[in-house]
N, C-alpha and C positions, 0 to 999 in steps of 0.2 A: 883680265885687265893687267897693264904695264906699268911701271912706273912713270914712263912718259907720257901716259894718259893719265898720273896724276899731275904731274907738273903741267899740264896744257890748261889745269884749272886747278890752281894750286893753291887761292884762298876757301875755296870750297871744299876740297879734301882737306888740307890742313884742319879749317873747324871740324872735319868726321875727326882726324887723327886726334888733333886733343878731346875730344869728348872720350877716348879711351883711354886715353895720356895725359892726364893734367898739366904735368911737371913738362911738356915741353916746354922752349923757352921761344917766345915768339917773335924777340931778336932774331937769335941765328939762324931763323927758317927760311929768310932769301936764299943764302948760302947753301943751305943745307940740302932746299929741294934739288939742285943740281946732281948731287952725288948721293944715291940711295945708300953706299957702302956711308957717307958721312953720317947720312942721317940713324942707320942704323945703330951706329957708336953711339951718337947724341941721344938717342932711345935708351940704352943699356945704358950710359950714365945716369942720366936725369931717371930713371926709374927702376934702379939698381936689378938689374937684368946683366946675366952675360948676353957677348955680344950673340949668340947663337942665338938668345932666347929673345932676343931683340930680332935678328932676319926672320926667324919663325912667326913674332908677331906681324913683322910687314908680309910676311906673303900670307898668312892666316888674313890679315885685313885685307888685302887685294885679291884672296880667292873670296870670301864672303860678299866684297862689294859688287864682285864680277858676277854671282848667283844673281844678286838685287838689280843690276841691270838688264840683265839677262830675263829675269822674271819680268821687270818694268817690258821691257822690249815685249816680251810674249803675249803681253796684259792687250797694249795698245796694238797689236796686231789683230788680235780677238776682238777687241771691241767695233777696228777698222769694219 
């Protein structure tokens, strides 16, 4: 999974993102979804994180999501 396949459904991701991340602020999330590099900052601030450890958590959430749909996709092929 991409980033631009989180933004093509971005209130729906967003509620995964904060169920991990409280502290986002869900003002500046229009903004933010645009530029992963911004969001990333806004991650490490609001949840005193360096920024490293902020990109680490977006791509650790976007490989884990990518397994879940991946498994979903597998699921309903088998059942087909």
């Amino acid at each position: 999974m991409y980033w631009s396949d989180l933004t093509q459904n971005w209130s729906l991701w967003f509620s995964r993102f904060k169920a991990q991340f409280p502290n986002l602020d869900d003002a500046s999330m229009p903004f933010l979804k645009l530029d992963r590099s911004r969001f990333e900052a806004h991650l490490a601030e609001t949840h005193d994180m360096t920024l490293n450890e902020a990109r680490e958590a977006v791509d650790g959430f976007l490989y884990i999501e990518t397994l879940a749909r991946d498994e979903m996709r597998e699921r309903a092929s088998v059942d087909a």
